[in-house]
MMTF fields as JSON, N, C-alpha, C and O atoms, coordinates in Angstrom:
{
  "mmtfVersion": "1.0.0",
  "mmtfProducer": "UNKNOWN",
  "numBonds": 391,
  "numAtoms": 392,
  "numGroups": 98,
  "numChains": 1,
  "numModels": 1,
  "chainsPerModel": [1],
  "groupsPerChain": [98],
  "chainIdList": ["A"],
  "bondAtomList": [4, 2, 8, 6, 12, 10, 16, 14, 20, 18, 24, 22, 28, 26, 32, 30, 36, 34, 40, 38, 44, 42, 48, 46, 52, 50, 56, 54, 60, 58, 64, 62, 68, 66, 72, 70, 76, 74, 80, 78, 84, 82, 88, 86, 92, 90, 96, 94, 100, 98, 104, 102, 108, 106, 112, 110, 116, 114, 120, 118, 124, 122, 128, 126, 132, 130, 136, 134, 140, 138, 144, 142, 148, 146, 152, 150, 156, 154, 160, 158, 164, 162, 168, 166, 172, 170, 176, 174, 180, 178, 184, 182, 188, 186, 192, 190, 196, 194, 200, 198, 204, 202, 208, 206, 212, 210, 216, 214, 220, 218, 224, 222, 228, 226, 232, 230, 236, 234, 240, 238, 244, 242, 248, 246, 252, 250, 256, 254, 260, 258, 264, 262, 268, 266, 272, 270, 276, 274, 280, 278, 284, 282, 288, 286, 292, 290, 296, 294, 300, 298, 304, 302, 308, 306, 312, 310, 316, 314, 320, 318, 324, 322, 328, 326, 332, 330, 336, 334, 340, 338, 344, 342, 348, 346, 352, 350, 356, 354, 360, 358, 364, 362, 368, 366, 372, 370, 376, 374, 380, 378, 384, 382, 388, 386],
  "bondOrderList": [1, 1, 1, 1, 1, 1, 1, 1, 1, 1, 1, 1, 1, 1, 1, 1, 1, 1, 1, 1, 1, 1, 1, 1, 1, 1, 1, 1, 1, 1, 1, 1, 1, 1, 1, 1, 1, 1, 1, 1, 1, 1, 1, 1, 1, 1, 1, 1, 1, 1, 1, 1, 1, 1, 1, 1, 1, 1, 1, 1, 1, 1, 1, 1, 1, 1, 1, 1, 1, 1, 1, 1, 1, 1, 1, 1, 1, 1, 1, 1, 1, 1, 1, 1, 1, 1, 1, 1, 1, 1, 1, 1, 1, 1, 1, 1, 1],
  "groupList": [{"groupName": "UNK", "atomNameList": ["N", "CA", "C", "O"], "elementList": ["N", "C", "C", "O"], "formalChargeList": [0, 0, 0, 0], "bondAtomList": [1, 0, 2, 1, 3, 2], "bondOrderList": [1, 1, 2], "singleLetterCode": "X", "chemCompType": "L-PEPTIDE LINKING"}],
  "groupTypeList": [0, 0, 0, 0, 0, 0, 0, 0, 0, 0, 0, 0, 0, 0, 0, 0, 0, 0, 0, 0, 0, 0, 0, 0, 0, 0, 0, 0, 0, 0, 0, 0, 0, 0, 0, 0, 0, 0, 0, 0, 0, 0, 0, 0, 0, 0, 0, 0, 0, 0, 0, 0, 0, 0, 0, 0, 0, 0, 0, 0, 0, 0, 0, 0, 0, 0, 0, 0, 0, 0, 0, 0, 0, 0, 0, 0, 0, 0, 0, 0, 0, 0, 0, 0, 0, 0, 0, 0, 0, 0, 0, 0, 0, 0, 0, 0, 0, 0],
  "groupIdList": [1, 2, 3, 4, 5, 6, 7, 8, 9, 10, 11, 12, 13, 14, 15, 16, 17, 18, 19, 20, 21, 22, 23, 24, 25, 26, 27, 28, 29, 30, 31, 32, 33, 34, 35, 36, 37, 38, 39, 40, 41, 42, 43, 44, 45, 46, 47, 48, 49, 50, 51, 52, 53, 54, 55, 56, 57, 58, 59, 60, 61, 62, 63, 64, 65, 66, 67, 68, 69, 70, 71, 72, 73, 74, 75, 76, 77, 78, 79, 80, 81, 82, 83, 84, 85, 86, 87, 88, 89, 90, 91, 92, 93, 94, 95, 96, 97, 98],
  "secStructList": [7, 7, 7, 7, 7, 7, 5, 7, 1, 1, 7, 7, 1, 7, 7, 7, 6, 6, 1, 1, 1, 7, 3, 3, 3, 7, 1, 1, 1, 3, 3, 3, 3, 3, 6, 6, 3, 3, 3, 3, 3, 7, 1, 1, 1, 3, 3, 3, 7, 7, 7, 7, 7, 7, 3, 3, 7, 7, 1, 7, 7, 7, 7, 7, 7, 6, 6, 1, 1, 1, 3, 3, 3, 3, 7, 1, 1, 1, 3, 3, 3, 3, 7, 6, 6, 1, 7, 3, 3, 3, 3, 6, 6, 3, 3, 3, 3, 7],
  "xCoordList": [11.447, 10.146, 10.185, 10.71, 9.572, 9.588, 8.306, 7.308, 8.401, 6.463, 7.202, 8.319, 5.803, 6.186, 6.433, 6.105, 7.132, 7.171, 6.285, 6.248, 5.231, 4.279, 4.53, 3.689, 5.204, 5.27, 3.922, 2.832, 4.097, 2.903, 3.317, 4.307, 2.578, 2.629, 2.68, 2.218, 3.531, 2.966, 2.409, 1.307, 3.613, 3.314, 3.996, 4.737, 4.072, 5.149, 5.118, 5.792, 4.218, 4.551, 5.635, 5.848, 6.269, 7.82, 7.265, 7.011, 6.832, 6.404, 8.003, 8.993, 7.994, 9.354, 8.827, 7.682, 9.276, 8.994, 8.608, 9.455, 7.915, 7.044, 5.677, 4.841, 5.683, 5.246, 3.734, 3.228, 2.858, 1.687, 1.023, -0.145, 1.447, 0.666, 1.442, 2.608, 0.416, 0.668, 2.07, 2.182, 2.808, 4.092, 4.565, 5.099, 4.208, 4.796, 6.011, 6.244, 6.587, 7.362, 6.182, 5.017, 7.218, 6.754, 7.599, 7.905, 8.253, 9.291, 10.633, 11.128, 11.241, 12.348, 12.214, 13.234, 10.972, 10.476, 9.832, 8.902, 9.621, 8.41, 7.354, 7.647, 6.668, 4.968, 4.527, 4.561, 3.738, 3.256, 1.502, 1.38, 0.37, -1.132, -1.447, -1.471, -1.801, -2.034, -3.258, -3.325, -4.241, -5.711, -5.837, -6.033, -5.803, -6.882, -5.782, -5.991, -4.689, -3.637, -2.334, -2.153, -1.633, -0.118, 0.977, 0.94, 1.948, 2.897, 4.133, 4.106, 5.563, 6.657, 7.502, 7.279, 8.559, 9.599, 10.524, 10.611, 11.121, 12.104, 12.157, 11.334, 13.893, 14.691, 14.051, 13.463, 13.975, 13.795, 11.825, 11.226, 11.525, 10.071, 9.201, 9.867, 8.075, 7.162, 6.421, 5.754, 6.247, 5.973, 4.27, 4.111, 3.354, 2.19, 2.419, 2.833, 2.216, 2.863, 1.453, 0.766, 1.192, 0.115, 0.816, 1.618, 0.398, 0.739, 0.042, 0.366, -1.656, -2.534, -2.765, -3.384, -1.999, -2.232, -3.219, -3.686, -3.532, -4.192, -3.878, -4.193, -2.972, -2.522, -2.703, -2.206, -3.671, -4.235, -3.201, -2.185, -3.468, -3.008, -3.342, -4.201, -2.731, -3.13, -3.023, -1.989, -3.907, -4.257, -4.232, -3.245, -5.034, -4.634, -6.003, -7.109, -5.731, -7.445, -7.579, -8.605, -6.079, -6.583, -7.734, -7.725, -8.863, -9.5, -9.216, -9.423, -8.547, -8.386, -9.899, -10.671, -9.909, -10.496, -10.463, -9.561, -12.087, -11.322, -10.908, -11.477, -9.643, -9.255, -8.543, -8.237, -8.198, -7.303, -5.526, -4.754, -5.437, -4.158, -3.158, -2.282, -3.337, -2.711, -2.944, -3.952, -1.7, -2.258, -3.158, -2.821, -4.121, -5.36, -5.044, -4.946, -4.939, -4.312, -5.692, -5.929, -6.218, -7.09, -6.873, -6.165, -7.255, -6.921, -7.791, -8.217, -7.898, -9.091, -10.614, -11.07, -11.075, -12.508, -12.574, -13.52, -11.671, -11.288, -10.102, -9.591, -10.033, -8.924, -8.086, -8.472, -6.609, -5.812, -5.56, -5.819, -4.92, -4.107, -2.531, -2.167, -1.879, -0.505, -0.188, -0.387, 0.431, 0.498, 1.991, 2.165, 2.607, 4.255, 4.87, 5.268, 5.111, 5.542, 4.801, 5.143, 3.785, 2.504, 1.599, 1.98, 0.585, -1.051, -1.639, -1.413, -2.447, -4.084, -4.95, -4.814, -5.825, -7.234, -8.046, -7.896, -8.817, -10.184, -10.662, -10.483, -11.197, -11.095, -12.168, -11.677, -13.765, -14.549, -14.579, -14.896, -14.209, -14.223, -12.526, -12.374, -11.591, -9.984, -9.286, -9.831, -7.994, -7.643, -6.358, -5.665, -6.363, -4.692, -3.794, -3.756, -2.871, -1.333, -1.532, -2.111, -0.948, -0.246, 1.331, 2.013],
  "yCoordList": [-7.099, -7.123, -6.229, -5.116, -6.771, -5.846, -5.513, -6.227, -4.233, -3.803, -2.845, -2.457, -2.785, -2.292, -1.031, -0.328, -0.724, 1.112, 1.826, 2.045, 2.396, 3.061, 4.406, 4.502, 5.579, 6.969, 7.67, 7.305, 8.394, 9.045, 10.489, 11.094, 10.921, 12.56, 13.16, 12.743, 14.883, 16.023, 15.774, 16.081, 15.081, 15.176, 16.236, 16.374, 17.082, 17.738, 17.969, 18.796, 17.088, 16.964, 15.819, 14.942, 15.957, 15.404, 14.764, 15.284, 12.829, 12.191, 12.051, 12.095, 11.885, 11.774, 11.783, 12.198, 11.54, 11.347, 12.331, 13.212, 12.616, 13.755, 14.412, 15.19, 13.812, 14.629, 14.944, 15.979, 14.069, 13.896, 12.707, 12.978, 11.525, 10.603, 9.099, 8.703, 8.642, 7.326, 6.53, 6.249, 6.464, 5.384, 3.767, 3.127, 3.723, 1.706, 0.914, 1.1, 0.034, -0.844, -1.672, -2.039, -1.738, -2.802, -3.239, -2.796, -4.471, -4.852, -4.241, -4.174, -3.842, -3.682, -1.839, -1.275, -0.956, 0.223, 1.062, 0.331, 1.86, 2.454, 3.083, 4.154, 2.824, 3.614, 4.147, 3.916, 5.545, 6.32, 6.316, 5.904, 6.675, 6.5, 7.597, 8.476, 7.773, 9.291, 9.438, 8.869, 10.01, 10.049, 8.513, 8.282, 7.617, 6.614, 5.402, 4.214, 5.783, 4.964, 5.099, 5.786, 4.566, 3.955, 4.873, 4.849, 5.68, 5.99, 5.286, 4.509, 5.482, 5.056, 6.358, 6.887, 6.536, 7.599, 6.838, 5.635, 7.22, 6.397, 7.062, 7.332, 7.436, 8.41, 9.867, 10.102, 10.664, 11.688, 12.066, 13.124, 11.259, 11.05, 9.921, 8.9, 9.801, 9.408, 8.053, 8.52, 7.041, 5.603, 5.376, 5.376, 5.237, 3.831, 2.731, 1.905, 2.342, 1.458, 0.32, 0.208, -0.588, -1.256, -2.829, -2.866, -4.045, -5.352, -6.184, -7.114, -5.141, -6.086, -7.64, -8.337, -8.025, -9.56, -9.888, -9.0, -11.117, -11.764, -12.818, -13.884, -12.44, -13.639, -13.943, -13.312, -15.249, -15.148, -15.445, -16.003, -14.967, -14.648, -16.04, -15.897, -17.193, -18.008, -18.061, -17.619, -18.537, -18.631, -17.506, -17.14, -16.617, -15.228, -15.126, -14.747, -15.443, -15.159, -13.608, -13.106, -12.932, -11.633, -11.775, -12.344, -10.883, -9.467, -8.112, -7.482, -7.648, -6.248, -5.262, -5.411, -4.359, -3.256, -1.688, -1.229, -1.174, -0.006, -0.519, -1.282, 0.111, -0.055, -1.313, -1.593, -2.21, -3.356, -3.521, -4.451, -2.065, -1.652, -1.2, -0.374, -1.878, -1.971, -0.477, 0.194, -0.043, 0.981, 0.819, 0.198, 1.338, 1.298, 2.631, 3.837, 1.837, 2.488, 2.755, 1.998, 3.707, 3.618, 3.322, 4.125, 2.408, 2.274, 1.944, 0.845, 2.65, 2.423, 2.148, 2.934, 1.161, 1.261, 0.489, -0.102, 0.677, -0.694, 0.457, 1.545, -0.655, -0.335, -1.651, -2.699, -1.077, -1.835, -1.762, -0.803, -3.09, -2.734, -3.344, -4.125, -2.469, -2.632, -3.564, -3.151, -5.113, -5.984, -6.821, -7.265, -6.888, -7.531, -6.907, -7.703, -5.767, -5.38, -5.377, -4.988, -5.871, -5.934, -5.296, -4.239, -5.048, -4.571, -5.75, -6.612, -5.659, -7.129, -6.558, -5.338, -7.085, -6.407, -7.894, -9.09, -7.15, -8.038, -8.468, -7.597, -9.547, -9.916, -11.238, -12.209, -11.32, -12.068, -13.319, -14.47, -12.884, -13.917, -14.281, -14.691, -14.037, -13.865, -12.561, -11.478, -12.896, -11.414, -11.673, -12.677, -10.751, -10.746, -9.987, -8.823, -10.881, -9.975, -9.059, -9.438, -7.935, -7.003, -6.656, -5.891],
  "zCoordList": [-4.427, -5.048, -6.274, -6.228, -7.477, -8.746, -9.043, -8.945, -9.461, -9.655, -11.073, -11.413, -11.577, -12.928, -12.724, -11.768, -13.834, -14.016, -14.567, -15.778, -13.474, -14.161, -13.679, -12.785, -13.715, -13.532, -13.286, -13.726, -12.759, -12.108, -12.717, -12.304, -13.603, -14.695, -13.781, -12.719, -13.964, -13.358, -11.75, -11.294, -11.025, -9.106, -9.011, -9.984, -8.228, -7.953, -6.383, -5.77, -5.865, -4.3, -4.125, -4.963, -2.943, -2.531, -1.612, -0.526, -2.07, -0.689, -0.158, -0.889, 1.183, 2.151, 4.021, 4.2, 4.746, 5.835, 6.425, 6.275, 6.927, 7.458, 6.452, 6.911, 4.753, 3.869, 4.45, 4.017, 5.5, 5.798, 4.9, 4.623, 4.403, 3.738, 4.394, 4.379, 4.84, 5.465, 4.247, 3.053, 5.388, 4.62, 5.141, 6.046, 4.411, 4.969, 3.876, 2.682, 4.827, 3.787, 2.73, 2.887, 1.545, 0.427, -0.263, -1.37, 0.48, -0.414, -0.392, 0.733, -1.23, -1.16, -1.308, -1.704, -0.989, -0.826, -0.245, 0.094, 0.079, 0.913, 0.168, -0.363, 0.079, -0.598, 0.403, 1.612, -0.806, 0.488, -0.08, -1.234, 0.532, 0.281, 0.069, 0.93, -1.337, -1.909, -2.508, -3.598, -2.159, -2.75, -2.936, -4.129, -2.349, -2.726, -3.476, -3.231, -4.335, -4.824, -4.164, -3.159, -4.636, -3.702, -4.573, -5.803, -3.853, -4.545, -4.236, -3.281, -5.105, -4.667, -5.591, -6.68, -4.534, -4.989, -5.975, -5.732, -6.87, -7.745, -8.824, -9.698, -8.55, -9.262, -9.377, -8.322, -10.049, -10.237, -10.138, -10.327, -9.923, -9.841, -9.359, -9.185, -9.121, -8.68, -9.274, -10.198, -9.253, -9.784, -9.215, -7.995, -9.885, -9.354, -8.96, -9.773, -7.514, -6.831, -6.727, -5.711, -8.226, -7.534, -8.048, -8.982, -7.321, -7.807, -8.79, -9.529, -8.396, -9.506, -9.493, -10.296, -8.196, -8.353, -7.268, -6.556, -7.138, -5.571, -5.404, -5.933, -4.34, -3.312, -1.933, -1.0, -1.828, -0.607, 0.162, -0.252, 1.726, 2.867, 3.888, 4.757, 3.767, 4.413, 5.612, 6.113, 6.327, 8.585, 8.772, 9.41, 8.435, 9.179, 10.086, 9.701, 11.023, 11.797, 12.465, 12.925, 12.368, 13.08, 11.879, 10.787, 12.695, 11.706, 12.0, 13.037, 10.579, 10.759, 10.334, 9.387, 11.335, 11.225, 12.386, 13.088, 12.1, 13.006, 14.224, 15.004, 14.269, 15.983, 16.203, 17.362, 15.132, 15.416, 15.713, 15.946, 15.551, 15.964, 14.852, 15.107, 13.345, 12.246, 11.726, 11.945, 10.919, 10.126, 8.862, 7.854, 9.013, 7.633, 6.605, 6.831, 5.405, 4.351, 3.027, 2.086, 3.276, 1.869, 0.662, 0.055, 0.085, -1.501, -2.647, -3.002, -2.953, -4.322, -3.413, -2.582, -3.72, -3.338, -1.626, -1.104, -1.261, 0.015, 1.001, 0.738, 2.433, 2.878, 3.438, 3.956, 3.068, 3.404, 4.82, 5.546, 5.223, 6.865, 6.254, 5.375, 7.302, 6.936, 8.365, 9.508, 7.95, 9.181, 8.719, 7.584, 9.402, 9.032, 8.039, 7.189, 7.804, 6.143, 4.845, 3.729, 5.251, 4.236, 3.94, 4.443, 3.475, 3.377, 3.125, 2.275, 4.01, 4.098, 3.088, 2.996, 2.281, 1.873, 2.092, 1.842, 2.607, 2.914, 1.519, 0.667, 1.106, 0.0, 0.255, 0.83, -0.195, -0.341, 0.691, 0.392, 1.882, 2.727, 3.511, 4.662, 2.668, 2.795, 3.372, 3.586, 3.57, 3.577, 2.289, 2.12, 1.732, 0.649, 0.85, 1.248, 0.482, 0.679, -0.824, -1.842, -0.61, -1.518, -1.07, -1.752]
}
């Protein structure tokens, strides 16, 4: 999966396993959920990990929410669930892959 290179200025926290911020696969990476946006580690620093696209999520009849078992990932004005390697967002009636 390719996502753009957007660097994230002046982090100087070290997301990594244990850092305390929810981590999931994405692709060929792991992002971690940092105030509200998505990080990704890469190279010597820290990347904005967003896709910006919408692609619906076809037959998905789970509904995710509290307590559906999935990890819920805050992001921007919404929350994600992390379900097969993915994040769901509820989306006007849909759910979308990110």
């Amino acid at each position: 999966m390719t996502t753009a290179h957007a660097p994230h200025p002046n982090h100087v926290h070290q997301h990594n396993e244990g850092c305390g911020h929810v981590a999931f696969p994405h692709g060929d990476h792991v992002d971690y959920a940092h105030d509200g946006h998505l990080h990704r580690v890469h190279d010597d620093h820290v990347d904005e990990c967003e896709t910006g696209g919408h692609t619906t999520h076809g037959d998905h009849a789970h509904q995710h929410g509290e307590g559906c078992g999935h990890v819920a990932v805050p992001h921007g004005d919404h929350i994600d669930y992390v379900h097969d390697g993915h994040r769901h967002a509820d989306h006007e009636g849909h759910w979308d892959d990110h």
